[in-house]
C-alpha positions in Angstrom: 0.0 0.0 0.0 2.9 2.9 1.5 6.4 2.6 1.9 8.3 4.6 5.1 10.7 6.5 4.6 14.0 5.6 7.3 12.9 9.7 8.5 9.2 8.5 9.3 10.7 5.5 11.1 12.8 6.8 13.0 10.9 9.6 14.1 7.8 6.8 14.7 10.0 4.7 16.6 11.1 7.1 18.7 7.2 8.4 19.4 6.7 5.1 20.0 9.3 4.5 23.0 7.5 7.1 24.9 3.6 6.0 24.6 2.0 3.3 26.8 -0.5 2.3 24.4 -0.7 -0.6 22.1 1.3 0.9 19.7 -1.4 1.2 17.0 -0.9 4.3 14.5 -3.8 6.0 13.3 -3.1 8.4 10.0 -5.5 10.4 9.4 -5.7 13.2 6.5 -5.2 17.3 7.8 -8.5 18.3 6.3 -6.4 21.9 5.8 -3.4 20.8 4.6 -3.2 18.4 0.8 -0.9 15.5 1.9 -0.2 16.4 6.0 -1.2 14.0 8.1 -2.3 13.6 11.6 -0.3 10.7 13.5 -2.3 9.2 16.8 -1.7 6.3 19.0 -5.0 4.1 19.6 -5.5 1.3 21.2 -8.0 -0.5 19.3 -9.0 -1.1 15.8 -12.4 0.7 14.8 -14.8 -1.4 12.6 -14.2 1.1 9.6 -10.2 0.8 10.2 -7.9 -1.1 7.6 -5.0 -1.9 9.7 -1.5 -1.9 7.8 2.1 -3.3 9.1 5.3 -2.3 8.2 8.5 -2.8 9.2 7.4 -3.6 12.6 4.9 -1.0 13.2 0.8 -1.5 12.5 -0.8 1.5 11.2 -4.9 1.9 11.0 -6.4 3.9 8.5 -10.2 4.9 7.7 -10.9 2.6 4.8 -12.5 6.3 2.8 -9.2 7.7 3.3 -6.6 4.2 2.2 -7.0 5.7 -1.3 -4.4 9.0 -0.6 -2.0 6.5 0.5 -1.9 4.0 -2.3 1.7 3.5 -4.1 3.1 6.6 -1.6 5.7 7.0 0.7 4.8 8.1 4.2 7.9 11.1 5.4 8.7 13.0 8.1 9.6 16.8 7.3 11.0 18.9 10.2 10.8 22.4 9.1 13.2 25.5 10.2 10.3 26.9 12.6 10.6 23.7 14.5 7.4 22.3 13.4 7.5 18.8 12.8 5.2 16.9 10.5 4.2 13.6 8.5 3.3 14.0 4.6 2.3 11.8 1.8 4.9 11.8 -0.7 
């Protein structure tokens, strides 16, 4: 479905070191912002979740949203203002 980029992994990996949950990544689509994404830890699957492992790491998205991730790469861009974020490449 979406590759990671070693920036997205390492940056997830290192979120994930310091959350208690089950480690379950929720990416959702900014609704502001074409291709940002918002990155949440869950600890369960909803009903309308297509759940998605890589490299380790299980991802759950909204099956209406799986289609902005097909053939993509998932990155992490820190920018110079020290905002850090997740795209869709």
């Amino acid at each position: 479905m979406f590759k990671v980029t070693e920036a997205a992994k390492t940056e997830l990996q290192n979120r994930l070191k310091l959350t208690d949950s089950n480690q379950i990544i929720r990416m959702q689509m900014r609704k502001s912002c074409f291709m940002k994404l918002k990155l949440t830890f869950e600890e369960s699957i909803q009903p309308n979740d297509t759940e998605i492992s890589i490299d380790g790491m299980h991802f759950i998205i909204d099956k209406g949203e799986c289609h902005y991730f097909s053939n993509k790469k998932l990155d992490f861009i820190p920018d110079q203002t020290g905002f850090k974020q997740f795209e869709v490449i």
